[in-house]
N, C-alpha and C positions, 0 to 999 in steps of 0.2 A: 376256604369254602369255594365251591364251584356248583356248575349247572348239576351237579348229582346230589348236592342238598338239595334242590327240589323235587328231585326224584325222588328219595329218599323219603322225604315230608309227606306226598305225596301217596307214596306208598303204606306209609303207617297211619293215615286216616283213613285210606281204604280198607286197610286188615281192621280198624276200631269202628267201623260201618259209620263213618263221620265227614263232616267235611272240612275243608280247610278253611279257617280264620285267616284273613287276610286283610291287614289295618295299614291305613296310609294316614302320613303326616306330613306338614311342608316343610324341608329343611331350616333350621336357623331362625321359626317361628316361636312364640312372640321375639325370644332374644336365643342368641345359639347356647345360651346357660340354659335359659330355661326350655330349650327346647331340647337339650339333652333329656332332661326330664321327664319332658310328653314322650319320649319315646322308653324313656322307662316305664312307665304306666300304664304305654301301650301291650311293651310286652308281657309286664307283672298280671295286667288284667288277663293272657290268656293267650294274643294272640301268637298261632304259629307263622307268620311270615307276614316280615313289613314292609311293603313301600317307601321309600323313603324319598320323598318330593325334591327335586332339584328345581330352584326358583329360577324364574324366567319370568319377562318382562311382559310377553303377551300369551298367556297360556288359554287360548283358542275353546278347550276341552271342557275348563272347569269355569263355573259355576261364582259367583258370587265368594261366597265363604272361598274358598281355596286360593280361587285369584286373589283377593284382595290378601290374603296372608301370604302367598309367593312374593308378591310386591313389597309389602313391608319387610319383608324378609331380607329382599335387596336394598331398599335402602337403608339397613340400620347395615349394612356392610358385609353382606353375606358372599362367599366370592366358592367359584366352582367345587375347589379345592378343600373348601370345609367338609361338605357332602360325609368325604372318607372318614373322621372322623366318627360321622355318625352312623355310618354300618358299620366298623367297626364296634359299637358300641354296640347294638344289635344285637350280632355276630355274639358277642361279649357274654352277654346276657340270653341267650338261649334260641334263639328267632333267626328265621332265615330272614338275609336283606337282599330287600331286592332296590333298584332304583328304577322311579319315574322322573322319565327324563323329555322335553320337548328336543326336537334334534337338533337345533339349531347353538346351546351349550354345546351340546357332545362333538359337532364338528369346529367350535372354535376351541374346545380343549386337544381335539385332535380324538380321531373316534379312537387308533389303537393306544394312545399313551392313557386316556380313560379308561378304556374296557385293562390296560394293565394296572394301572392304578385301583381300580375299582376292585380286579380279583384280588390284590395285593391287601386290600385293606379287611379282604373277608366276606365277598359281595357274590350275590349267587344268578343275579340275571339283571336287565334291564329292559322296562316296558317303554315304549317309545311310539307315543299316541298318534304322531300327526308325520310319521316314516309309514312310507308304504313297502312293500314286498320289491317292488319295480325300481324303486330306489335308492336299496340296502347292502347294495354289495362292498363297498366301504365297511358299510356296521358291521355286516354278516360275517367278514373275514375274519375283521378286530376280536369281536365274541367268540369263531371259532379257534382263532389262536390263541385266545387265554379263557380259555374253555368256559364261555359265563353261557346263560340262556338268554335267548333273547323269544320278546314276549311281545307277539302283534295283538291287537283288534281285528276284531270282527263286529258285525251291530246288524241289525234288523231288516237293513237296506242293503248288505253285502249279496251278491250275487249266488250263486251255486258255486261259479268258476272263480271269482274271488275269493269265495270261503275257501275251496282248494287250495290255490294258490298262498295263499295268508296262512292256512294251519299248516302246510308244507314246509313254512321256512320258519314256523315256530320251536321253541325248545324253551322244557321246564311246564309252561301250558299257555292255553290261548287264552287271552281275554274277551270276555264276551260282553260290550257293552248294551245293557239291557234297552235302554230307551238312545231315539237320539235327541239331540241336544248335547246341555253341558252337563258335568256333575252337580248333585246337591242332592240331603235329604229328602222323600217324597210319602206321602202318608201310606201308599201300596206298592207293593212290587209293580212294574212291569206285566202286562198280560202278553209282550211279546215274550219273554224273557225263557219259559220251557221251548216254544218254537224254534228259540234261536239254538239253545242246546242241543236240542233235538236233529236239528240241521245239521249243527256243529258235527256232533257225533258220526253223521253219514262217511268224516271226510278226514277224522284223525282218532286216533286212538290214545291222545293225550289229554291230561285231566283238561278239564274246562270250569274257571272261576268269574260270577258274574259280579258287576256291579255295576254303580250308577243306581243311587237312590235308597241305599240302606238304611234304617236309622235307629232299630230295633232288633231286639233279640228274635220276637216273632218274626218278623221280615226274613230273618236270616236263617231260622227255622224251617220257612217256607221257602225259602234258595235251595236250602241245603238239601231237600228230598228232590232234586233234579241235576242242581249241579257238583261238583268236586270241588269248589272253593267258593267260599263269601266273600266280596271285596267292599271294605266300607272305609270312606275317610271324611267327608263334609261335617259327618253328623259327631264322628270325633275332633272334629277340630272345633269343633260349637260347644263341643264338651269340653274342651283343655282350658277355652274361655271362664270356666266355671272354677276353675283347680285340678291340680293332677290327679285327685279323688274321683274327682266327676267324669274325669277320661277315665280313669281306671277301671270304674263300677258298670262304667258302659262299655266297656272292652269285656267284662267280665260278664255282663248279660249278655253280647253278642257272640262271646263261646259257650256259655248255657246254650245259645238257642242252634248251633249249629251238632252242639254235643247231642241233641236230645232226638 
C-alpha cells in the first residue's frame, strides 16, 4: 500500500457523498495481544482508515486518555519495531494505515529506514503532530522515496501563509486540528472547526479531516457536512476500556453518523 491508498479512499467517499472514518489507537495498548484486537474492532466497526499511534514518552498533543495509554504502552515493552506489525494488520483487514508519530521515534529509528519499513509493512502515510513544514526536509525526502503521504496540521491559529505553506507539503490530506490544546473527547464540536475548513480550502485542493474532540455519531455527522474526513481516537480508546464490543459499537455508530 502506498500514498495512492488514500487517494484512492478518498475518492470513493466522495463518489458515496460521505465522508471519511478515520479511527486512532495507541500501539501495544493495554498489551500488544490485546491491542491487536482494538484494532480489530476498530476496523470491523467500519472504520475506513486508521491511525495507528506510535508511543512516546512525552506526547505534547494528546490529552489525558492517550498520554497515559502511550505510556503504559512503553512500559510493558512496546519497542518502535512492533508498530509494523500492526499496520500490517490493518492493511490485512481492509483499512488504510496510517501512523501517528511524534518525530522524535522517527528520527531515532532513522526517518528513511521507517518510512521503508513502514511502506514495506503495508502503510500509507504518516501524521507527525509536533514536525513543522520548516523542518521536514529529512521526513519529506524519506516519504517521497518510498512513496508514503505525509500528513501535517493545521489549527485555528495557523496563519494564511502557514496554512500555505503546511497544505503545500501535505500528501494524502491535511489534518485540521479543530480546537487548540490537547486531544480528548468534548461534549460539541468546535465552533472553530467549519472556519478552519473553510480557510483550509482557500489553499489546497486536498481532502481535509477534522479532529480533536469526537465522541459521537452525531458529532461526526455534524463534521462530516463540512469536512472530507472524521478523525476520532480518545473517545475509542475509553471504549476499548469497556471490551472490544464497546470499541466496536462505537466505531460502528461513528460510521452510521458520517454515512448519513
Amino acid at each position: 500500500m502506498t500514498a495512492a491508498a488514500l487517494d484512492r479512499l478518498f475518492a470513493r467517499t466522495r463518489s458515496d457523498d460521505r465522508a471519511a472514518f478515520i479511527g486512532y489507537l495507541p500501539a501495544g495498548y493495554p498489551t500488544l495481544p490485546q491491542s491487536a484486537d482494538w484494532f480489530d474492532a476498530l476496523v470491523d466497526g467500519g472504520a475506513d482508515a486508521v491511525e495507528v499511534g506510535l508511543p512516546f514518552s512525552d506526547p505534547v498533543l494528546d490529552g489525558a486518555t492517550i498520554s497515559t495509554a502511550q505510556r503504559a504502552s512503553l512500559a510493558a515493552g512496546f519497542k518502535t519495531r512492533d508498530v509494523f506489525a500492526l499496520v500490517e494488520r490493518v492493511a490485512a483487514r481492509g483499512a488504510v494505515p496510517i501512523v501517528m508519530s511524534y518525530v522524535n521515534p522517527l528520527l531515532a529509528y532513522g526517518p528513511d529506514a521507517f518510512a521503508r519499513d513502514l511502506a514495506a509493512a503495508g502503510g500509507s502515510g504518516v501524521i507527525v503532530p509536533d514536525l513543522i513544514v520548516d523542518e521536514a526536509e529529512p521526513w519529506l525526502a524519506a516519504t517521497t522515496e518510498h512513496d508514503l503521504a505525509t500528513i501535517f496540521l493545521v489549527a485555528p491559529s495557523s496563519t494564511d501563509e502557514r496554512m500555505a505553506a503546511t497544505t503545500a507539503a501535505c500528501r494524502g490530506f491535511v489534518y485540521a486540528a479543530s480546537v487548540m490544546g490537547t486531544t480528548g473527547a468534548r461534549d460539541t464540536v468546535s465552533e472553530a472547526a467549519p472556519d478552519l475548513v473553510t480557510r483550509c480550502r482557500k489553499h489546497t485542493d486536498l481532502p481535509i479531516g477534522v479532529g480533536l474532540g469526537v465522541r459521537t455519531g452525531a458529532q461526526a455527522h455534524q463534521i462530516a457536512t463540512f469536512a472530507d474526513g472524521v478523525i476520532v481516537g480518545s473517545a475509542l480508546v475509553a471504549a476499548g476500556h469497556d471490551g472490544v464490543a464497546a470499541l466496536s459499537g462505537l466505531a460502528a455508530d461513528l460510521r452510521t453518523g458520517v454515512d448519513r
